[in-house]
Backbone and ligand atoms as CSV (ligand in chain L), in Angstrom:
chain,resi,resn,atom,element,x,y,z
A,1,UNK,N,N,103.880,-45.215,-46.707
A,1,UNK,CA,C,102.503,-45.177,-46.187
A,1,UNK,C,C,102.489,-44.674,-44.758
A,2,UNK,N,N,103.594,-45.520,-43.966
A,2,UNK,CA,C,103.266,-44.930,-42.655
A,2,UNK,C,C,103.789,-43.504,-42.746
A,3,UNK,N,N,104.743,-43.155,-43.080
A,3,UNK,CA,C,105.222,-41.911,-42.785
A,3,UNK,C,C,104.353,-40.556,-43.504
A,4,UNK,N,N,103.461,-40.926,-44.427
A,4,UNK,CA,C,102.309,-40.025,-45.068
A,4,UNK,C,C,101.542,-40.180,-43.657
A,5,UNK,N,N,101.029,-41.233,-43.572
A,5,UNK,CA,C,99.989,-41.347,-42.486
A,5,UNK,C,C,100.549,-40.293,-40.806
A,6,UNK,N,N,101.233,-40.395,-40.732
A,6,UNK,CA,C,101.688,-39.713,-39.426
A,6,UNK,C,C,101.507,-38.035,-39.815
A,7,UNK,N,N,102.375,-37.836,-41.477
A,7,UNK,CA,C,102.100,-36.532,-41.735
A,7,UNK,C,C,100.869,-35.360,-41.360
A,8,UNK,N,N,99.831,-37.050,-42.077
A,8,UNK,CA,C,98.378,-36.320,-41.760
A,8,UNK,C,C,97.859,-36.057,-40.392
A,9,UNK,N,N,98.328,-36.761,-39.870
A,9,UNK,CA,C,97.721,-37.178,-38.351
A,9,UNK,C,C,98.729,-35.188,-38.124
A,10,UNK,N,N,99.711,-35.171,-37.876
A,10,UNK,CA,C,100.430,-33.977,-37.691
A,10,UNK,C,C,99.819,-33.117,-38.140
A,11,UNK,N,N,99.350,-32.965,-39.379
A,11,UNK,CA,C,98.607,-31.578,-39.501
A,11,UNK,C,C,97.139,-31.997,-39.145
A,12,UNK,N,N,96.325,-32.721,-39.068
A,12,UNK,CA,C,95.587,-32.714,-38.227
A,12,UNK,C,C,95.478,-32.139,-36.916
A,13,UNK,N,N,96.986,-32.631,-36.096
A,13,UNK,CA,C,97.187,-32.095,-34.899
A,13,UNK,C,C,97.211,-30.377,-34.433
A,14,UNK,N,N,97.868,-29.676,-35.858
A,14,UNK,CA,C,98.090,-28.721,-36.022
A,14,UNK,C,C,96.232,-28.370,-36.171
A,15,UNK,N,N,95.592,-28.469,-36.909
A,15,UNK,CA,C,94.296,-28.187,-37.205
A,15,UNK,C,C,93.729,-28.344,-35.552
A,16,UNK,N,N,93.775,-29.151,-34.906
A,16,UNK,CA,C,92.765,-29.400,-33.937
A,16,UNK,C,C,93.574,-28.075,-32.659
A,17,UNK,N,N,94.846,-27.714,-32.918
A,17,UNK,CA,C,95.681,-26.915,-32.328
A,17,UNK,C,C,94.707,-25.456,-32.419
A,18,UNK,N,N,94.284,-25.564,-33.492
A,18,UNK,CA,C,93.995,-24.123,-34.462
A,18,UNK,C,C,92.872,-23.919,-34.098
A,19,UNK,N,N,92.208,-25.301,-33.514
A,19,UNK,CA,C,90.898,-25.064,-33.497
A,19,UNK,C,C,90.215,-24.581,-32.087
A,20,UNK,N,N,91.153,-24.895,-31.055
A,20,UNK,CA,C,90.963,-25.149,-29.625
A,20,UNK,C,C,92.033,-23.200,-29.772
A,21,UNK,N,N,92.540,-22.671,-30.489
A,21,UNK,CA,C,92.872,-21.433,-30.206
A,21,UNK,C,C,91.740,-20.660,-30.273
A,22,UNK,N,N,90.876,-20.780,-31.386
A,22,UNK,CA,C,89.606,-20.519,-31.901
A,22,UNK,C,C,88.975,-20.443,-30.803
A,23,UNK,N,N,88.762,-21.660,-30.359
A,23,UNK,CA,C,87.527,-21.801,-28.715
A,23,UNK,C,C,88.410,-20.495,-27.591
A,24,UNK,N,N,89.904,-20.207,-27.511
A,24,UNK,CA,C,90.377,-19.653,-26.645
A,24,UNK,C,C,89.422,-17.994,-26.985
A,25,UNK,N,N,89.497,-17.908,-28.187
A,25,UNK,CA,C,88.968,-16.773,-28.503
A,25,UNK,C,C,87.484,-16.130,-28.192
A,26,UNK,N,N,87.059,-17.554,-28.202
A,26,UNK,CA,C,85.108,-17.274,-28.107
A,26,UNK,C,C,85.362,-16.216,-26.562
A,27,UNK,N,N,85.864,-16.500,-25.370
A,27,UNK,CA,C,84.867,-15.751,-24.123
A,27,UNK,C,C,85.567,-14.266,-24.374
A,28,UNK,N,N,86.497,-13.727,-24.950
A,28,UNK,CA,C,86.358,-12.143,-25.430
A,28,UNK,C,C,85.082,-11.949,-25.938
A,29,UNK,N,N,85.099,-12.879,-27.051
A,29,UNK,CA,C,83.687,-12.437,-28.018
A,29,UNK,C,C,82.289,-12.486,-27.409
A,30,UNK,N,N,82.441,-13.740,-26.451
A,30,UNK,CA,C,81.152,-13.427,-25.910
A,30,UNK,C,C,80.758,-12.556,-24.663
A,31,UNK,N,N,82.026,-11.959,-24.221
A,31,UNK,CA,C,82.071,-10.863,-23.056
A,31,UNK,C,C,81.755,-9.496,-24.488
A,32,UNK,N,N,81.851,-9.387,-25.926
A,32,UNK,CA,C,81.780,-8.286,-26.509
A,32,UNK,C,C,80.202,-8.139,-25.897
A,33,UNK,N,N,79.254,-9.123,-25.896
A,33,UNK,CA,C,78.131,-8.797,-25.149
A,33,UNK,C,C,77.635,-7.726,-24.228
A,34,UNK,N,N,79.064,-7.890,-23.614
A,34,UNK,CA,C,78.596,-6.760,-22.197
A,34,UNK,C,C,78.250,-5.558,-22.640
A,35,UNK,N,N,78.830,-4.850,-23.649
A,35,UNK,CA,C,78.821,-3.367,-23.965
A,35,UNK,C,C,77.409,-3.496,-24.467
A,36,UNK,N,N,76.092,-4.226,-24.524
A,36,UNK,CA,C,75.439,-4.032,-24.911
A,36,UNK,C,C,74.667,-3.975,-23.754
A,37,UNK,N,N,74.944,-4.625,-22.520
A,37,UNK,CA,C,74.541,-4.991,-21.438
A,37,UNK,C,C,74.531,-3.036,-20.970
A,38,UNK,N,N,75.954,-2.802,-21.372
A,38,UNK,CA,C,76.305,-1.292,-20.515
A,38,UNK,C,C,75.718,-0.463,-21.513
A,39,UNK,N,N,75.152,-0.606,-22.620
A,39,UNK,CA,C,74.549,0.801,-22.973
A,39,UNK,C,C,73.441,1.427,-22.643
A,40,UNK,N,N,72.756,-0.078,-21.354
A,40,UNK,CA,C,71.657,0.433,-21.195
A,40,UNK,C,C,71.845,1.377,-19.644
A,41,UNK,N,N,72.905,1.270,-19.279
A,41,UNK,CA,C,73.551,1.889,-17.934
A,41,UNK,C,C,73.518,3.378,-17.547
A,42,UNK,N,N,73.973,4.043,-19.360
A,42,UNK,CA,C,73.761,5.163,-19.009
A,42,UNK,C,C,72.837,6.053,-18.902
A,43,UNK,N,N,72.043,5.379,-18.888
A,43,UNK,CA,C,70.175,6.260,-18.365
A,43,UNK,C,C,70.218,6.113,-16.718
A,44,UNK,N,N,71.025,4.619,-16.568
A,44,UNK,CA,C,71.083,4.951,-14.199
A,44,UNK,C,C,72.443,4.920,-14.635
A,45,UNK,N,N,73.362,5.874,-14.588
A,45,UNK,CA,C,74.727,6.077,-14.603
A,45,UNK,C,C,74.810,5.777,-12.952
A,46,UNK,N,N,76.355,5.493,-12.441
A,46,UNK,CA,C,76.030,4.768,-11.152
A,46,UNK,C,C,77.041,6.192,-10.726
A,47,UNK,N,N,76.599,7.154,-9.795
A,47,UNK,CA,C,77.159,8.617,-9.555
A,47,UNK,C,C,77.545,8.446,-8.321
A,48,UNK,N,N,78.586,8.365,-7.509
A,48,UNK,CA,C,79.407,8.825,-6.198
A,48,UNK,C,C,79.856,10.171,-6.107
A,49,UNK,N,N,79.676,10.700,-4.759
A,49,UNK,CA,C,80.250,11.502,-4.047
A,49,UNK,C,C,81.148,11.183,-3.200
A,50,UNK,N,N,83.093,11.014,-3.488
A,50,UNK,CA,C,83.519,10.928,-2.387
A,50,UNK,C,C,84.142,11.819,-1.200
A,51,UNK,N,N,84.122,11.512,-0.141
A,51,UNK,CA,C,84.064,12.572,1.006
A,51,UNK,C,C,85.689,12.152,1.436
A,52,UNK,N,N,86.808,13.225,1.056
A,52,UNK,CA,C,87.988,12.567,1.548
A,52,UNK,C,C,88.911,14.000,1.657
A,53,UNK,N,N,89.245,14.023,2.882
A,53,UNK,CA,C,90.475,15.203,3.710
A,53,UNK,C,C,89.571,16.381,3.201
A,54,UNK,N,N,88.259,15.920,3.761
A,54,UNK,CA,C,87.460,17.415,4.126
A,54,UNK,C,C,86.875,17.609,2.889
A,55,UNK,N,N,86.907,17.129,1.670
A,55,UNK,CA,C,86.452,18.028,0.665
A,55,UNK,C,C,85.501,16.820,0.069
A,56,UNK,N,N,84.343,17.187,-0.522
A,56,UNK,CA,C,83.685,16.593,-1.636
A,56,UNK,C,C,84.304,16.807,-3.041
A,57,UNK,N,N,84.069,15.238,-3.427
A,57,UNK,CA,C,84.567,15.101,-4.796
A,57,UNK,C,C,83.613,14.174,-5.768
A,58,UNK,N,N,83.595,14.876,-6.817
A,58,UNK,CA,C,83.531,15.977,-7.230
A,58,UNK,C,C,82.698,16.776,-6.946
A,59,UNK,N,N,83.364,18.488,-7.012
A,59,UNK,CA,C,83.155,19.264,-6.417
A,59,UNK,C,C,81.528,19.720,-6.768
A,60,UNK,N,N,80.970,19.456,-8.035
A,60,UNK,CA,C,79.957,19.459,-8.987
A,60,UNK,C,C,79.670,18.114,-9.153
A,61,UNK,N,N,78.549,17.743,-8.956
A,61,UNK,CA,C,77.935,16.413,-9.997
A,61,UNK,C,C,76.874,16.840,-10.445
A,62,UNK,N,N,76.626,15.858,-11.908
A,62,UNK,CA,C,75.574,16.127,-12.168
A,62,UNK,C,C,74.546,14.718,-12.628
A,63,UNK,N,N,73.375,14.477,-11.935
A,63,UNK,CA,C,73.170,13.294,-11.945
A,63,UNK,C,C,71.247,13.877,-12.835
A,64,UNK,N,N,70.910,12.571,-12.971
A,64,UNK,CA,C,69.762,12.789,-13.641
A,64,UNK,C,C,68.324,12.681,-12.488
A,65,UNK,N,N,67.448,14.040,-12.672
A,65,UNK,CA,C,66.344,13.404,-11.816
A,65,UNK,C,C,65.769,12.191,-10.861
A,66,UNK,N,N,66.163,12.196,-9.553
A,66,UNK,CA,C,65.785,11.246,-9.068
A,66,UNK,C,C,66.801,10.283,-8.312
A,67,UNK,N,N,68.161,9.961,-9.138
A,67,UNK,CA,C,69.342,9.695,-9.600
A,67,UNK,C,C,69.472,9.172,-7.684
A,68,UNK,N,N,70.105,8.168,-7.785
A,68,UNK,CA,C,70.543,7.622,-6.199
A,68,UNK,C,C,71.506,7.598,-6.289
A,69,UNK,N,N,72.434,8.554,-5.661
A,69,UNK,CA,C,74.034,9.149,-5.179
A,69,UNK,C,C,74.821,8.415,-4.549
A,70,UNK,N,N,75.494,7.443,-4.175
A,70,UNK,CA,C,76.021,6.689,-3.120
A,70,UNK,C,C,77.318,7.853,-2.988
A,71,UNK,N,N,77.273,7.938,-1.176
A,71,UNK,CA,C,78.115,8.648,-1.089
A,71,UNK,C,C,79.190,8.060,0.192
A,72,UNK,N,N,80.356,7.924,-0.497
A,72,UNK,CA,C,81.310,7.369,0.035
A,72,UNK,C,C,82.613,7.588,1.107
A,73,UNK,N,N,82.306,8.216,2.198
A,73,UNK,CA,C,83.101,9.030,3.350
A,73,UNK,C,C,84.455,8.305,3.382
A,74,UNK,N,N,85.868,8.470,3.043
A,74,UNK,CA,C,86.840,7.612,3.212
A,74,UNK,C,C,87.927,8.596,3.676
A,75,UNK,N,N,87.078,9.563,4.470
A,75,UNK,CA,C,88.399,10.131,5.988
A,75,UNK,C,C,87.245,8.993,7.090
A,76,UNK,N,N,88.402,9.217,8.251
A,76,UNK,CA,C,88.480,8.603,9.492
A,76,UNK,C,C,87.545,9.572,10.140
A,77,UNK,N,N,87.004,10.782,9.930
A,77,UNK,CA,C,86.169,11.670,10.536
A,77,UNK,C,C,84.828,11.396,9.871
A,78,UNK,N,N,83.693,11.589,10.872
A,78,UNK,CA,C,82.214,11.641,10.508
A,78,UNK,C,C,81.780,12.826,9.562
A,79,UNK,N,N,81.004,12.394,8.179
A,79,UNK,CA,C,80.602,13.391,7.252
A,79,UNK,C,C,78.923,13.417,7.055
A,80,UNK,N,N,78.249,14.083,6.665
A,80,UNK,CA,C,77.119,14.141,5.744
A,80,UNK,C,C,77.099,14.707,4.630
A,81,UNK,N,N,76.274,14.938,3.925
A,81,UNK,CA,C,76.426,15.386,2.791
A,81,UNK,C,C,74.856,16.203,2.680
A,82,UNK,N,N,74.231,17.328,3.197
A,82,UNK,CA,C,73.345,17.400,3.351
A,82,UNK,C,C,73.326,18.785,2.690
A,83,UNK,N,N,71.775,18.717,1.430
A,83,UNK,CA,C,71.428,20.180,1.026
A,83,UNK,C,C,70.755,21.095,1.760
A,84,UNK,N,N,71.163,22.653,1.125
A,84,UNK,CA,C,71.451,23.491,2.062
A,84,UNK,C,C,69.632,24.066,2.326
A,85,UNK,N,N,68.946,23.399,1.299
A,85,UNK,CA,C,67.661,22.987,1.346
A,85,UNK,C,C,66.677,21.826,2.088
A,86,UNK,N,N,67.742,21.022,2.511
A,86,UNK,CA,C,67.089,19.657,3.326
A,86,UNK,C,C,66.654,18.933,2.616
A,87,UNK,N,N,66.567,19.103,0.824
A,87,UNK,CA,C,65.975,17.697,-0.106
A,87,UNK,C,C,66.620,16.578,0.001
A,88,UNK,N,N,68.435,16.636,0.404
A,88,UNK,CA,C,68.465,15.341,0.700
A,88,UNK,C,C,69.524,15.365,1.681
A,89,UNK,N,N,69.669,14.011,2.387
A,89,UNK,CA,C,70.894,13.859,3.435
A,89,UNK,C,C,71.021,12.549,3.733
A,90,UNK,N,N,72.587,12.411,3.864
A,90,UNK,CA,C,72.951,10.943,3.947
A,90,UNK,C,C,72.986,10.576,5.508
A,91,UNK,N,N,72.607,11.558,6.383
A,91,UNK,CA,C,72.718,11.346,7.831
A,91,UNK,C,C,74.163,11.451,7.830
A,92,UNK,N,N,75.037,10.873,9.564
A,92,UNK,CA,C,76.096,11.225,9.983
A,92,UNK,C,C,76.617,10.049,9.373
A,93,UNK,N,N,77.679,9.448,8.526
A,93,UNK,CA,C,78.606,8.964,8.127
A,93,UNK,C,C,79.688,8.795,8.715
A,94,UNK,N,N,79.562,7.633,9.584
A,94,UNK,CA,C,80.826,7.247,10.293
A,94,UNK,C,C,82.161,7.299,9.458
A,95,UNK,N,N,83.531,7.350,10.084
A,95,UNK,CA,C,84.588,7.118,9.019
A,95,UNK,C,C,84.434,6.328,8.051
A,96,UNK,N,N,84.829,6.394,6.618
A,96,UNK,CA,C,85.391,4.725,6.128
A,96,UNK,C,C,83.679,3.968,5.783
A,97,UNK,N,N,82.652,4.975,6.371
A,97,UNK,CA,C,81.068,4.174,5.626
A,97,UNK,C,C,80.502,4.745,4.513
A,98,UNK,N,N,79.878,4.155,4.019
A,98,UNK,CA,C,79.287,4.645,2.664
A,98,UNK,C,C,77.700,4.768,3.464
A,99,UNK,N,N,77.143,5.524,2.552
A,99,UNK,CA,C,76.069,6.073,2.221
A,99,UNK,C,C,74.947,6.564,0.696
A,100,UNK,N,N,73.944,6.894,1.317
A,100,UNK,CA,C,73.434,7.205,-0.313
A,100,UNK,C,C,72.369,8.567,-0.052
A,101,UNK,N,N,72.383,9.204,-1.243
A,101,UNK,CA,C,71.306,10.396,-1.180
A,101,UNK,C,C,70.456,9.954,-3.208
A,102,UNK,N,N,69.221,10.353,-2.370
A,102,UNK,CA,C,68.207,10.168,-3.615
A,102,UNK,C,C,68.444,11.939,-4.124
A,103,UNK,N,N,68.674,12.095,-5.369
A,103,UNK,CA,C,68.836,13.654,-6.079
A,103,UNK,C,C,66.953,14.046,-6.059
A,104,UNK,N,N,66.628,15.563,-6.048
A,104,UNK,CA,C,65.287,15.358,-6.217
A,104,UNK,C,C,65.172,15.709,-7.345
A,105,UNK,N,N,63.859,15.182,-7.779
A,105,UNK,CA,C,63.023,15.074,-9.528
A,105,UNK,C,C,63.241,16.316,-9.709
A,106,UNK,N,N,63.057,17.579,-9.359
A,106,UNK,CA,C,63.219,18.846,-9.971
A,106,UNK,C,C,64.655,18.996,-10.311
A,107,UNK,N,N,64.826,19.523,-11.799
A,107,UNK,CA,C,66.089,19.991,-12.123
A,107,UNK,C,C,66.516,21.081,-11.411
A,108,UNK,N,N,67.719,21.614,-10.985
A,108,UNK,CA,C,68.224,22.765,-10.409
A,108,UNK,C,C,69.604,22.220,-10.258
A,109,UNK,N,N,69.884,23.514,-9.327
A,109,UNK,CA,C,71.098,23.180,-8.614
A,109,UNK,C,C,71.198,23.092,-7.544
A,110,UNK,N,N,71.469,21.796,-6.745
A,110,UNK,CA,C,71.458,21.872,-5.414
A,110,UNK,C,C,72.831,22.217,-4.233
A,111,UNK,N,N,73.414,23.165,-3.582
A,111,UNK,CA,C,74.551,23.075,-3.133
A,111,UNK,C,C,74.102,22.838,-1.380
A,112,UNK,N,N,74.859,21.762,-1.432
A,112,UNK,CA,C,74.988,21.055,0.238
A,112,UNK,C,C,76.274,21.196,0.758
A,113,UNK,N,N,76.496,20.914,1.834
A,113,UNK,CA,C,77.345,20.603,2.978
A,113,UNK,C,C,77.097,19.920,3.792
A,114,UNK,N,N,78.466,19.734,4.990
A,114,UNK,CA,C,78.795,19.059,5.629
A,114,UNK,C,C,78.037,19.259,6.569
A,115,UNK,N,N,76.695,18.554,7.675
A,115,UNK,CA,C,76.039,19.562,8.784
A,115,UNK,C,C,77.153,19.481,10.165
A,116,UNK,N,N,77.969,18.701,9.205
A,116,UNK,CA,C,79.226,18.868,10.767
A,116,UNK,C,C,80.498,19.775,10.550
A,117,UNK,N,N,80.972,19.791,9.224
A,117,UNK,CA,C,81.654,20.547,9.001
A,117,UNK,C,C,81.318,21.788,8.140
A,118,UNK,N,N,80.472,22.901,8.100
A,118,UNK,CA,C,79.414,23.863,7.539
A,118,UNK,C,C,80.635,24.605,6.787
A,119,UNK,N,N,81.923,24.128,6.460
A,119,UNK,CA,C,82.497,24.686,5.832
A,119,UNK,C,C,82.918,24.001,4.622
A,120,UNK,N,N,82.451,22.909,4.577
A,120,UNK,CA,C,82.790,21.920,3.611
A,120,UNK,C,C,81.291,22.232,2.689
A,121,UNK,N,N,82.062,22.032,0.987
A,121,UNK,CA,C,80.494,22.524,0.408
A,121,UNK,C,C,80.686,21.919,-1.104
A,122,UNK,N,N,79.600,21.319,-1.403
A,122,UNK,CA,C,79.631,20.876,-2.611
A,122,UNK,C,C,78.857,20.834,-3.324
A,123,UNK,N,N,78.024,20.679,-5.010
A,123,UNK,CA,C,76.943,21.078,-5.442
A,123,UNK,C,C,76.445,19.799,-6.228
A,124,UNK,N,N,75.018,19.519,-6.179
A,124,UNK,CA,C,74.752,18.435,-7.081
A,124,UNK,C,C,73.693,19.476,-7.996
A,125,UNK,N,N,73.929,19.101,-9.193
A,125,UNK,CA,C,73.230,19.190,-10.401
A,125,UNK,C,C,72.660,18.533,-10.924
A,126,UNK,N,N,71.029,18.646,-11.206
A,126,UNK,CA,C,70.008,17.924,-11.262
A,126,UNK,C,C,69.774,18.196,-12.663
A,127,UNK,N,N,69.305,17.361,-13.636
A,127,UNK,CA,C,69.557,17.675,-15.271
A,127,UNK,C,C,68.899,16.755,-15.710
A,128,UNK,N,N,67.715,17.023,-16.378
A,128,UNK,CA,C,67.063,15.609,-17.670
A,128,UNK,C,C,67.725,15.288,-18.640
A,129,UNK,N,N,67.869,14.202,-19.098
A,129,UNK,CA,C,68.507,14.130,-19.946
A,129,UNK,C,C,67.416,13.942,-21.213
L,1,CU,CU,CU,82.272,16.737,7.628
């Protein structure tokens, strides 16, 4: 009797083992959530420009009407990022600061530069989706 009785209690133990692996499993499953969270993301896709050893990267973006650019200077030298039209500009960008440019509602192509370094040049692409 006792030694049945312990048996059970043992696989019991094993069961309640099985069961608390189970619970280990739930916060994947309930993080599967997120991707539903992120599908709504790509209508504001989150678009950077980074500004590093002189060059904009990427050299092309293409963001959607309107689209708010954060643009991220990570040389030690002051940047802007300003179109060659004046629709948008992040002002002077200390080393190492971030910034942001609003894209404008008209589709085109916009190519800007540096207003400090007029040799530095990069293009944003404006696109409905
Ligand atoms: Cu510059």
């Amino acid at each position: 009797m006792t030694s049945r009785r312990s048996f059970l209690f043992g696989a019991g133990g094993v069961i309640a083992l099985g069961a608390l692996a189970a619970c280990g499993d739930g916060p994947p499953g309930a993080s599967g959530a997120a991707p539903a969270a992120d599908g709504q993301s790509p209508e504001v896709p989150t678009n950077t420009i980074v500004i590093k050893n002189f060059v904009f990267s990427p050299a092309t973006l293409t963001v959607a009407p309107g689209a708010v650019v954060m643009v991220n200077n990570q040389d030690t030298a002051p940047h802007t990022a300003t179109a060659e039209d004046r629709s948008f500009d992040t002002g002077n960008l200390a080393g190492n600061q971030r910034g942001s440019i609003t894209a404008p509602t008209e589709p085109g192509e916009y190519p800007y530069i540096c207003d400090i370094h007029q040799y530095m040049k990069g293009n944003l692409t404006v696109k409905a989706s």
